[in-house]
C-alpha positions as CSV (number, residue, x, y, z in Angstrom):
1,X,18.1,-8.6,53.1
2,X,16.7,-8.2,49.5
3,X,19.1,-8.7,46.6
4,X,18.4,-6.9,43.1
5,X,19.1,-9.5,40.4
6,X,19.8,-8.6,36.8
7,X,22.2,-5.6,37.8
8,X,25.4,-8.5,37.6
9,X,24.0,-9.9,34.1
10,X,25.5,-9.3,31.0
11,X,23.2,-8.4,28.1
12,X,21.5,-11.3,27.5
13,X,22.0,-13.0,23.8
14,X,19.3,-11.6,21.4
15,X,17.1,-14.7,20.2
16,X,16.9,-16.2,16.6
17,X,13.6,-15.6,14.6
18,X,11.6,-18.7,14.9
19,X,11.8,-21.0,11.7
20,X,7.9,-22.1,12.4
21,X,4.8,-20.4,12.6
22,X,3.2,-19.6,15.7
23,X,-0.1,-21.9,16.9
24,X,-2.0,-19.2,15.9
25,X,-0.9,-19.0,12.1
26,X,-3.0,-20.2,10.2
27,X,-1.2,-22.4,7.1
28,X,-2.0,-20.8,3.4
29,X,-4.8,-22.8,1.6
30,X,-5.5,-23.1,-2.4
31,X,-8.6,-23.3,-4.1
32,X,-8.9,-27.0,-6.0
33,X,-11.5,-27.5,-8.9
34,X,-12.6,-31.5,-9.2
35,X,-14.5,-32.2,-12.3
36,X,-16.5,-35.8,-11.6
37,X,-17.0,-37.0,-15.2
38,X,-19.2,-39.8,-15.3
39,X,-21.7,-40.7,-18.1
40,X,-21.0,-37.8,-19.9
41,X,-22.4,-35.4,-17.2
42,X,-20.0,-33.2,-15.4
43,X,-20.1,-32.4,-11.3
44,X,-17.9,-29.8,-10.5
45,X,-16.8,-29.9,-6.5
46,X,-14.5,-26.7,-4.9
47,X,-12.7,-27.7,-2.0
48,X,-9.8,-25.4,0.0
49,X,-6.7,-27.3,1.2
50,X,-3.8,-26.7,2.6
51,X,-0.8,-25.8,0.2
52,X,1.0,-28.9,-0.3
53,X,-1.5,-31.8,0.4
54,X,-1.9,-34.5,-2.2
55,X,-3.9,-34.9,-5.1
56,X,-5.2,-38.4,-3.4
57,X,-6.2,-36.7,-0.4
58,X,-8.4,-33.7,-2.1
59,X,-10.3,-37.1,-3.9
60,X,-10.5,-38.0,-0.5
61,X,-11.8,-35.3,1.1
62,X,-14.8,-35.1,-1.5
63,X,-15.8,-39.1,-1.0
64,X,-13.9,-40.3,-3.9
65,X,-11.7,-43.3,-4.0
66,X,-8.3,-41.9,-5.4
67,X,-7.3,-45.7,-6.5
68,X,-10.5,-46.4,-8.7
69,X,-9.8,-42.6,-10.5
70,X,-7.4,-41.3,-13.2
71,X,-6.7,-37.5,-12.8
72,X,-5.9,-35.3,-15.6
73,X,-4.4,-31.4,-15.1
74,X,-5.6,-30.4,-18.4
75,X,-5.5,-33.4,-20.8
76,X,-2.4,-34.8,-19.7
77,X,-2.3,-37.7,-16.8
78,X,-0.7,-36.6,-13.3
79,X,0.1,-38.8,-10.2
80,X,-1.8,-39.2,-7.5
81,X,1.1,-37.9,-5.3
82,X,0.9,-34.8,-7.0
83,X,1.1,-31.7,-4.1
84,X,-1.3,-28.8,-4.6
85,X,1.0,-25.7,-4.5
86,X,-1.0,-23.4,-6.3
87,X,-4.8,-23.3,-7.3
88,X,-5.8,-25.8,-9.8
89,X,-8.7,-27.3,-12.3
90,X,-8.4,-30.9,-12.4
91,X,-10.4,-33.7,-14.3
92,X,-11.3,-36.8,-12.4
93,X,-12.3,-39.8,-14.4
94,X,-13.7,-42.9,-12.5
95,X,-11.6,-45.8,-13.5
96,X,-14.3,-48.6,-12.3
97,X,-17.4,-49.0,-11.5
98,X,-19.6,-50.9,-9.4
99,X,-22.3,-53.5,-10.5
């Protein structure tokens, strides 16, 4: 004997929107300036991140030791903990060097 099922159920409850993105989704990225000023000579390096990552790790990610670098958003001094939420131009001024 073969039973239908579902015909005894009640509507079933209609399911919340999910709070997080899919797998799939990529997460939004900003466009980050570095300006390497050393010597007087300027080398300009454009990385993407992720919205939200740190300025230490954007030094990081282009080989440069955030603890051995003062960052400047314009001429004034930001942290190193600074999130990237937006795109950005941002001076980075070796603190040491070796020898």
């Amino acid at each position: 004997m073969r039973m239908h099922r579902g015909s005894s159920k009640g509507a079933r409850p209609v399911r919340p929107a999910s709070e997080t993105l899919p797998l799939s989704a990529s997460l939004p990225t900003v466009v980050v300036v570095l300006e390497l000023t050393r010597a007087g000579a300027v080398e300009r390096r454009e990385i993407s991140v992720v919205a939200g990552t740190l300025v230490r790790a954007a030094l990081r990610a282009i080989g440069q030791a955030p603890e051995g670098a003062a960052v400047l958003l314009g001429e004034t001094p930001i942290p190193l903990d600074t999130p990237i939420d937006g795109p950005m131009r941002l001076t980075v001024l070796p603190t040491f060097s070796g020898g």
